[in-house]
N, C-alpha and C positions, 0 to 999 in steps of 0.2 A: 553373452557378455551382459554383466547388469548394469543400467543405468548410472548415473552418478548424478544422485540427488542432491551432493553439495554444492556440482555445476549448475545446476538446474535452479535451486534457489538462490545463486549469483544472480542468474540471468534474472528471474523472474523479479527479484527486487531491481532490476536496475531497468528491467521492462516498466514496473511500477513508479520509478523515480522519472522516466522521463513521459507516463502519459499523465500523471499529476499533479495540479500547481502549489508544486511544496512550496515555492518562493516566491509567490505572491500572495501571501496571506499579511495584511493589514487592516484598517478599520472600515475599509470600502471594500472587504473581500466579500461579504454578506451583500446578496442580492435582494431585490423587492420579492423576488419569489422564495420562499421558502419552506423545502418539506422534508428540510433535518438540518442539522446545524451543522454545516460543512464548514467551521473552523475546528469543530471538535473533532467529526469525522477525522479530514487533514492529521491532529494533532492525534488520535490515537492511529490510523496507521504510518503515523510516523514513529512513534514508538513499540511499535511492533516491528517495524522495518528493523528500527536503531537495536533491540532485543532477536531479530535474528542475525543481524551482521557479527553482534558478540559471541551467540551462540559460534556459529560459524569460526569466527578468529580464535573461539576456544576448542574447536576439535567436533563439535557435535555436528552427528552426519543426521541431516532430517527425514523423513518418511515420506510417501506421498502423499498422507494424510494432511503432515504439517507444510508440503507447498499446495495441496487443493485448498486450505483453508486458508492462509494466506492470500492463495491468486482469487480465492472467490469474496472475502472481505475485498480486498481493493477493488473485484468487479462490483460490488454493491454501490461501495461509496463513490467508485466514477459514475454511477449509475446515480445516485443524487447529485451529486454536483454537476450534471448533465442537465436533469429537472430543473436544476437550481440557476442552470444557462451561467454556471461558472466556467464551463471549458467548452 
């Protein structure tokens, strides 16, 4: 039986939305530490999220290419905003 990669990047975005502080980002979301700018981080994989949820509500079935490279941007940018002692 093969996978189902459409399942898999439900999950893996909604993994993402809840170890990330999509909704607290305002003008004290920037720390004294900083070694990337995690409001931009934040804001592009938030728009890659919102760009796969469409894909997805329009029929496109993703690869594993396209959920390793999504789940490993988000590991990256939790990995500065970790540096950054934002979460």
């Amino acid at each position: 039986m093969k996978p189902n990669t459409t399942k898999a990047m439900h999950r893996l975005i909604v993994q993402i939305k809840d170890a990330l502080p999509f909704n607290e980002i305002d003008s004290n979301f920037c720390s004294d530490v900083c070694t990337g700018c995690s409001v931009k981080l934040i804001s592009f994989i938030e728009i890659e999220i919102d760009n796969w949820e469409y894909k997805l509500n329009k029929g496109k079935v993703p690869n594993f290419k396209d959920i390793n490279k999504l789940a490993n941007t988000a590991k990256k940018i939790r990995t500065v905003l970790l540096k950054n002692k934002l979460i």
